[in-house]
C-alpha positions in Angstrom: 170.5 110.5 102.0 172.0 106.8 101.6 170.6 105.8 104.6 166.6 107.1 103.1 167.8 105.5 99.8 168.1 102.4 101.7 165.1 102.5 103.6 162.9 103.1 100.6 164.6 100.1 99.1 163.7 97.8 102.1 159.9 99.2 102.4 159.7 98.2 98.5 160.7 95.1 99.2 157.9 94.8 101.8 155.4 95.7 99.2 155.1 92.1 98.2 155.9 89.6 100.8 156.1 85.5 100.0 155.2 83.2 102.8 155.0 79.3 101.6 153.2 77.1 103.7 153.1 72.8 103.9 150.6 71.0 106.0 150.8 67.0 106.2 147.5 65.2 107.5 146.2 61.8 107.1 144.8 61.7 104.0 146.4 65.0 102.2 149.9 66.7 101.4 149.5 70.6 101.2 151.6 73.3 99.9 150.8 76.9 99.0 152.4 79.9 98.8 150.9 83.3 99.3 151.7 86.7 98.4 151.3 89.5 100.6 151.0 93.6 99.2 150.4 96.6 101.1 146.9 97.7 101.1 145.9 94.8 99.1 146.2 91.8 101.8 146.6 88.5 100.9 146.3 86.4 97.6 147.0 82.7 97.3 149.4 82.8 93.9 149.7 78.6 94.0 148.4 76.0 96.1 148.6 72.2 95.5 147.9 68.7 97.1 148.1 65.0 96.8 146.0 62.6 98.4 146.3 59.3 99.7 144.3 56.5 99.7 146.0 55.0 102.8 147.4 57.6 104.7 150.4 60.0 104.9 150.2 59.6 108.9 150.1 56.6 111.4 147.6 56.8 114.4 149.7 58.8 116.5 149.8 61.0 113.1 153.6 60.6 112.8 154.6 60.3 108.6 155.0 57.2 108.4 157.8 57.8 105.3 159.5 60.8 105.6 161.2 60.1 102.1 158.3 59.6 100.5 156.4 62.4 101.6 159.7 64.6 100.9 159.6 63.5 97.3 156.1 64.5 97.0 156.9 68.0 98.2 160.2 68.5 96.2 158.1 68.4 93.1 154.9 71.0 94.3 157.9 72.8 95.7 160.1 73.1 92.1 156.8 73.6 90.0 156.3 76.7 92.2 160.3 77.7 91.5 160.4 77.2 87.9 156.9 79.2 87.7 158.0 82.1 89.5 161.5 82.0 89.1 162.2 82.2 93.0 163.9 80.0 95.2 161.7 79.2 98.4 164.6 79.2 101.5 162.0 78.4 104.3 158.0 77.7 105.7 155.9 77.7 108.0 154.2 74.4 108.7 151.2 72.9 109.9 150.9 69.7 112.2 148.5 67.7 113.4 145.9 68.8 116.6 145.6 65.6 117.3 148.8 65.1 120.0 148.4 68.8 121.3 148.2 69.1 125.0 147.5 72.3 126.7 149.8 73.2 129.9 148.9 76.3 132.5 152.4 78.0 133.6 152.9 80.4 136.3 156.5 81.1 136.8 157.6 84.0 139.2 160.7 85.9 139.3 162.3 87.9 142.2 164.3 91.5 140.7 167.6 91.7 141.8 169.4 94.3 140.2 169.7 97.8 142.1 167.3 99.9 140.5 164.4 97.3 140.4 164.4 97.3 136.8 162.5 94.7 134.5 164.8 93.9 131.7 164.5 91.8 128.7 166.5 89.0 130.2 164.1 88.6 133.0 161.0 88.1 130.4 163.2 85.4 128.7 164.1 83.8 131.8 160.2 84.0 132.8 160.0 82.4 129.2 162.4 79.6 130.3 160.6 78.5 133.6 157.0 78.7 132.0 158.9 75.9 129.2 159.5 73.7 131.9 156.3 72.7 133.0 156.5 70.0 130.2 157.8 67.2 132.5 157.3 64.4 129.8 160.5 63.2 127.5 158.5 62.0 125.0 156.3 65.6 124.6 158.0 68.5 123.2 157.1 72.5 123.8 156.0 73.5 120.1 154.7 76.9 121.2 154.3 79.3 124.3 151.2 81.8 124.9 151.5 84.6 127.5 148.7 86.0 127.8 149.1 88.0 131.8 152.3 89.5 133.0 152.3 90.7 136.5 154.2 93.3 138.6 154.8 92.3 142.7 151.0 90.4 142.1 149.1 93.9 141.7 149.3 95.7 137.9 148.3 93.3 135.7 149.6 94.0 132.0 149.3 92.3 128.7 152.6 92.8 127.1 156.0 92.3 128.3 156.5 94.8 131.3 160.4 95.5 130.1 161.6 98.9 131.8 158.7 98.9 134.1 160.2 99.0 138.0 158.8 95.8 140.6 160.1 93.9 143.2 159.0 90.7 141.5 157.4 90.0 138.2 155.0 87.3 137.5 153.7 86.0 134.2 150.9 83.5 133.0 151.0 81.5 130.0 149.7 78.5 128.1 152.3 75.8 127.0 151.6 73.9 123.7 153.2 70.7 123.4 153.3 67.6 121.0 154.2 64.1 120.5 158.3 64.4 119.7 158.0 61.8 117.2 155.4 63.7 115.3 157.4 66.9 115.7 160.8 64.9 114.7 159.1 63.7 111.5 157.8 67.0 110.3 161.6 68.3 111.4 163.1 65.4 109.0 161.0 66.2 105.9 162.3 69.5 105.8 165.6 68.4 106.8 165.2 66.6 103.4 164.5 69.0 101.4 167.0 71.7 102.7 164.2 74.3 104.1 164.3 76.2 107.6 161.1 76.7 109.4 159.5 80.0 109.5 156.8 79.4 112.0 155.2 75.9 113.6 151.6 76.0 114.5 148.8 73.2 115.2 145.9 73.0 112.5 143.2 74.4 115.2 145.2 77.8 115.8 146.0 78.0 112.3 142.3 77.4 111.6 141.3 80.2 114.2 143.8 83.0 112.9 142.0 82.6 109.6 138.4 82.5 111.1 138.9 85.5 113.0 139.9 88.2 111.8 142.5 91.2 112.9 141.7 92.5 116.6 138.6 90.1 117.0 140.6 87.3 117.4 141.3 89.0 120.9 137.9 88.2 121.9 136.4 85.0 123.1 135.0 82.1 120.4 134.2 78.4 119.8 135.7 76.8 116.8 134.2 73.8 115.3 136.2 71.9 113.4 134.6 69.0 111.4 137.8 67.0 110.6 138.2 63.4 108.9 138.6 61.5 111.4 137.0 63.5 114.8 135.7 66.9 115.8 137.7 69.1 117.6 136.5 72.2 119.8 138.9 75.1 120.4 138.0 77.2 123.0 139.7 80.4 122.6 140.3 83.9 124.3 142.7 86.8 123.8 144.3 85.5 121.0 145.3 82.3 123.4 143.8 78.9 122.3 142.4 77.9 126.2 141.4 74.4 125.7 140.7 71.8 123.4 138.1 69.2 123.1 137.5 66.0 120.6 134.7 63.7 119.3 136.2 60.9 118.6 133.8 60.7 115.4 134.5 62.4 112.3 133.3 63.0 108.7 134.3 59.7 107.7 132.2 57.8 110.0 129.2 60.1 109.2 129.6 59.0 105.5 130.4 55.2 106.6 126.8 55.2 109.0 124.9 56.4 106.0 126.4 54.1 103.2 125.4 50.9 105.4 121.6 52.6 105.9 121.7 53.0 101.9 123.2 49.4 101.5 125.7 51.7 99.4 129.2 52.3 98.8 131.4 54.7 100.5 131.5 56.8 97.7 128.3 56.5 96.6 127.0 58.0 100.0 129.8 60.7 99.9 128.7 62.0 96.9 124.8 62.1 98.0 125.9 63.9 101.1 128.0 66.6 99.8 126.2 66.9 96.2 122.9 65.6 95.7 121.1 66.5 99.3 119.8 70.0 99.9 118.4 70.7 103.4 117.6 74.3 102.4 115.2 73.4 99.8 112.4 70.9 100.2 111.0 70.7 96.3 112.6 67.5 95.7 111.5 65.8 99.3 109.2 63.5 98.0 111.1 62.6 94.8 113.0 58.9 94.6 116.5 59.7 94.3 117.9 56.6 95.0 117.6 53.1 94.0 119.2 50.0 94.0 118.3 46.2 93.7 118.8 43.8 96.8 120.2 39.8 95.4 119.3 38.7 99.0 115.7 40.0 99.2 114.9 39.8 95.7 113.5 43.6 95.6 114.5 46.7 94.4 115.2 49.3 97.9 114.3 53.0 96.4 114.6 56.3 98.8 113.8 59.3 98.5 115.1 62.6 99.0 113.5 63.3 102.7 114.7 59.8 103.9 118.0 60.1 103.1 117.8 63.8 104.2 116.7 61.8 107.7 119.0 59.2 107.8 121.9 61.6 107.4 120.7 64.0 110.4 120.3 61.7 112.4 124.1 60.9 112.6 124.7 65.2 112.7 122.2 65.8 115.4 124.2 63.3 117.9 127.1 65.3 117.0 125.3 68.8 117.6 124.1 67.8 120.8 127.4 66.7 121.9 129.1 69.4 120.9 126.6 71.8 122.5 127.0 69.6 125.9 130.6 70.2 125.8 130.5 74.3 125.1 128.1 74.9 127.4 130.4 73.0 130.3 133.5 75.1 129.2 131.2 78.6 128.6 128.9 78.1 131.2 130.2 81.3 133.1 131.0 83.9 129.5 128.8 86.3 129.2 129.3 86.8 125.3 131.1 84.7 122.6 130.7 82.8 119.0 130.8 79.7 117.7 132.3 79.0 114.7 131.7 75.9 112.2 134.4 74.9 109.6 134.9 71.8 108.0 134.4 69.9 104.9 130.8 69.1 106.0 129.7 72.8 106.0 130.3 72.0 102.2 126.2 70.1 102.5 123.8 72.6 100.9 121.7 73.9 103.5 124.0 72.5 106.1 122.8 75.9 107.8 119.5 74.4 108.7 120.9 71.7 110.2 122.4 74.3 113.2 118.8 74.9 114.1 119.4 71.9 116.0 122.2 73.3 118.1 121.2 75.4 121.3 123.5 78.0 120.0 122.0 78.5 116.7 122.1 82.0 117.1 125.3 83.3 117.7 126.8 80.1 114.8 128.4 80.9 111.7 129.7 79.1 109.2 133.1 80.3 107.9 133.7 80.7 104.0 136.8 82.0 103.0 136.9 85.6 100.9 141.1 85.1 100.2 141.4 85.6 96.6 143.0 82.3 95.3 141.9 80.2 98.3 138.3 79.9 98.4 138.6 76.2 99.0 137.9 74.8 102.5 141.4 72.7 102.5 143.3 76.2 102.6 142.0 77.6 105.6 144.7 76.2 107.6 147.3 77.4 105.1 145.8 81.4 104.8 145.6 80.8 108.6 149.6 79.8 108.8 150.5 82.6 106.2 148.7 85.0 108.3 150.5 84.1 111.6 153.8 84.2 110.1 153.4 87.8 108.7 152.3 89.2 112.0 155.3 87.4 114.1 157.3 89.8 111.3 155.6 92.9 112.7 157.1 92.5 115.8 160.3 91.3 114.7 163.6 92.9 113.9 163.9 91.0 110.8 161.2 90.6 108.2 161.8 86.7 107.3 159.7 85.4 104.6 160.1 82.3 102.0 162.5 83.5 100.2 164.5 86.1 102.1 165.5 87.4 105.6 165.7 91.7 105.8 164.8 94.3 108.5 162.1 95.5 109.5 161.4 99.0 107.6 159.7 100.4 110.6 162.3 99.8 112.9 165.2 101.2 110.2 162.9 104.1 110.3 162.4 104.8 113.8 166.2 104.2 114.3 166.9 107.1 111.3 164.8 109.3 112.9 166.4 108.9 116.6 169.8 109.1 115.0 169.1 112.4 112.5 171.2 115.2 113.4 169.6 117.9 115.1 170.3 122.1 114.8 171.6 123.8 117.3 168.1 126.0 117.6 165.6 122.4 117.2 163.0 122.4 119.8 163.2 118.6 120.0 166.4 119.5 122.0 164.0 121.2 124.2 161.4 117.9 124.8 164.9 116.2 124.9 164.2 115.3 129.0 160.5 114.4 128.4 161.9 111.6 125.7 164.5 110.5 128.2 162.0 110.1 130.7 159.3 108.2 128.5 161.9 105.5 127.7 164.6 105.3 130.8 162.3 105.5 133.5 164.0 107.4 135.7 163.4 108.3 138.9 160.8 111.2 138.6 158.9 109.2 136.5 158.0 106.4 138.7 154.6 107.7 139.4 153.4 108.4 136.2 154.7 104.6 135.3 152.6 103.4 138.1 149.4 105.3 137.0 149.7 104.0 133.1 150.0 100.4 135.0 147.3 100.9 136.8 145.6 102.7 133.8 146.8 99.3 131.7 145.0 97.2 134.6 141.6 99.2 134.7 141.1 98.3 131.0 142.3 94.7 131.7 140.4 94.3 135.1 136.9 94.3 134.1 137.4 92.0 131.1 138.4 89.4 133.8 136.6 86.9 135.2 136.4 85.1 138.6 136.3 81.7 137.6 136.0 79.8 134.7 136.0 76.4 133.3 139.5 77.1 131.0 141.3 74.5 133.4 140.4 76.3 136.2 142.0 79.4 134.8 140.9 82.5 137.1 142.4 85.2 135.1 140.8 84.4 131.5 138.8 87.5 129.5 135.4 86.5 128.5 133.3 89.0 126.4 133.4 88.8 122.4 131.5 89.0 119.3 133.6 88.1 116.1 132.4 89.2 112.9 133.7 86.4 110.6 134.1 86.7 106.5 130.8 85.7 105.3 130.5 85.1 101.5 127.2 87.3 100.6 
């Protein structure tokens, strides 16, 4: 009866979940924190930022002061406290894509123990090996995909074959890695302010797990990211982000290009971009919206609203173009995927029309968050972050949040269960040997492991394909249609 009191205790304290969040990038310092309830999902309950005028990062998007920048934190972070009367013990955080390099691993392992038995410790050894395909001192592993584990090179399964019998077992993984100074400086800011990190993921996966959305995010998708600085195109497949690609030209550029058409200011051309120009409505085409009077030439230059409209796509459609060069070189072999567009500029009204340009136009969607709380566009990566965190708890033996570390109620419950006294007369005595069977493995049930392997591999199998661009990746899943959130 104690041991159900306690349970009921710990699934209470699961009905509200706290996950805080800090993402440092050039020109902002983020941090929100979001509350998670059982059949309620996600709401952002506070979210602040600062931004510089200079920048936060240097070019290799290190912080440049580490103080400074823990300062600025310390304060979002003790508004939140004194609001909610909690004290936040740990978050996840967000770094820079810009260092990220993606690494293929294929380790192999040989089983020598008696019984040919996978255990746990030969998945973290596999773990290990994969790790060391980082040769470079001044890289460091931030995160490790597997996305293929393999038994004596024939039963191909997605999950951690533990228990499973083999002579050898094989596994294939992406490595993540990152500049160490970047990594180091992130680790020093929160050395500073006494936090531990929960989770540590780039801004393009964090971007992606809020794009997609639960299972879908096992299929296969573009993501678009129109960034400050560059665009960067993830490439992703079975939850695994495959490859990455940049344009070294950003947002900021875009804006920079049309102020010296205008003979503007930089944020005089910023704010015609993102509030004055409509491409999805053409009543004001004709209408001077723009005028200003040239010392030099001794005339006044007016524009209207269809020139600047042409000005400004010109600088998108070179973008478009590239960026449709560079899918259709990675997805030239997939059969079906998306492409997703997220980004301060999908903030342009009608920036829809401009797509029309793209030779994808019709499987592109723009992304527009529905998370109650964060509807802006600057707390995609933060819902994204929050999100990966509370599913790393699912398959943990500890729930760790923000502000506390307890077990997982699913697992105290399947433990209470396994332990409960049974009566003498209880036909689960009688299934007793089936159960023993399903989770030792024993002998007699070799076969019927074999046939759920290769049952495992015929649904994996024809998902596969032959050869793709993903660095030459043979063993990549294609197929995939995402339905995003779409605000309607």
């Amino acid at each position: 009866m104690q041991n159900f009191e306690q349970l009921e205790r710990l699934v209470n304290k699961m009905q509200q979940e706290t996950y805080a969040v800090i993402e440092i990038s050039k020109k902002y310092i983020k941090f929100a924190v979001g509350k998670y309830k059982e059949k309620i999902g996600l709401k952002v309950v506070f979210k602040e930022r600062e931004k510089n005028k200079a920048s936060w990062l240097d070019e290799n998007n290190e912080i440049i002061d580490t103080n400074v920048v823990s300062h600025r934190l310390t304060k979002m972070i003790n508004k939140y406290e004194s609001i909610f009367r909690e004290k936040i013990q740990r978050v996840s955080v967000v770094y820079p894509t810009g260092t990220l390099e993606i690494k293929d691993a294929s380790p192999s392992l040989f089983i020598d123990n008696p019984d040919k038995l996978i255990l746990k410790s030969h998945i973290d050894e596999l773990h290990k090996m994969a790790k060391r395909v980082n040769y470079d001192d001044k890289k460091i592993v931030t995160n490790l995909k597997p996305y293929e584990y393999r038994i004596n090179n024939i039963h191909s399964v997605a999950k951690p074959p533990i228990n499973a019998h083999g002579n050898m077992v094989s596994l294939n993984a992406k490595v993540y890695t990152a500049e160490r100074k970047v990594v180091d400086s992130f680790k020093k800011v929160l050395q500073n302010l006494n936090l531990e990190i929960n989770t540590m993921t780039s801004q393009m996966f964090a971007l992606a797990k809020q794009c997609s959305e639960g299972l879908n995010f096992r299929e296969t998708f573009v993501m678009v990211n129109w960034d400050w600085e560059c665009i960067d195109l993830g490439f992703f497949s079975r939850e695994t982000l495959v490859k990455k690609q940049t344009i070294g030209f950003g947002i900021k550029h875009i804006i920079e290009n049309l102020a010296a058409k205008m003979s503007a200011k930089f944020d005089t051309a910023d704010k015609y971009i993102f509030k004055l120009l409509n491409f999805s409505s053409s009543t004001l085409d004709e209408s001077v919206i723009y005028r200003k009077y040239n010392t030099q030439e001794k005339r006044t230059l007016e524009l209207k609203a269809i020139e600047i409209k042409e000005m400004l796509f010109e600088e998108l459609k070179g973008i478009i173009d590239k960026s449709d060069i560079l899918i259709s070189r990675e997805m030239e072999n997939v059969r079906s995927f998306k492409v997703y567009h997220i980004g301060k500029i999908t903030e342009i009204a009608g920036f829809e029309k401009i797509l029309l340009r793209s030779n994808y136009k019709n499987i592109s969607e723009i992304y527009y968050s529905l998370v109650t709380g964060a509807s802006e566009i600057w707390t995609h990566s933060l819902c994204g972050s929050i999100r990966h965190a509370r599913e790393v708890n699912k398959n943990s033996k500890e729930i760790k949040t923000s502000t506390g570390v307890y077990p997982n109620p699913a697992l105290v419950r399947v433990n209470q269960v396994q332990h409960q006294p049974r009566m003498q007369n209880s036909p689960l005595q009688h299934n007793r040997p089936m159960m023993q069977q399903q989770s030792g493995f024993t002998q007699q049930s070799r076969p019927m492991i074999q046939q759920q392997f290769m049952m495992q591999n015929q649904r994996v199998q024809p998902q596969m394909v032959g050869q793709q661009n993903y660095q030459n990746n043979e063993n990549y899943l294609k197929n995939g249609i995402i339905n995003t959130q779409r605000n309607k």
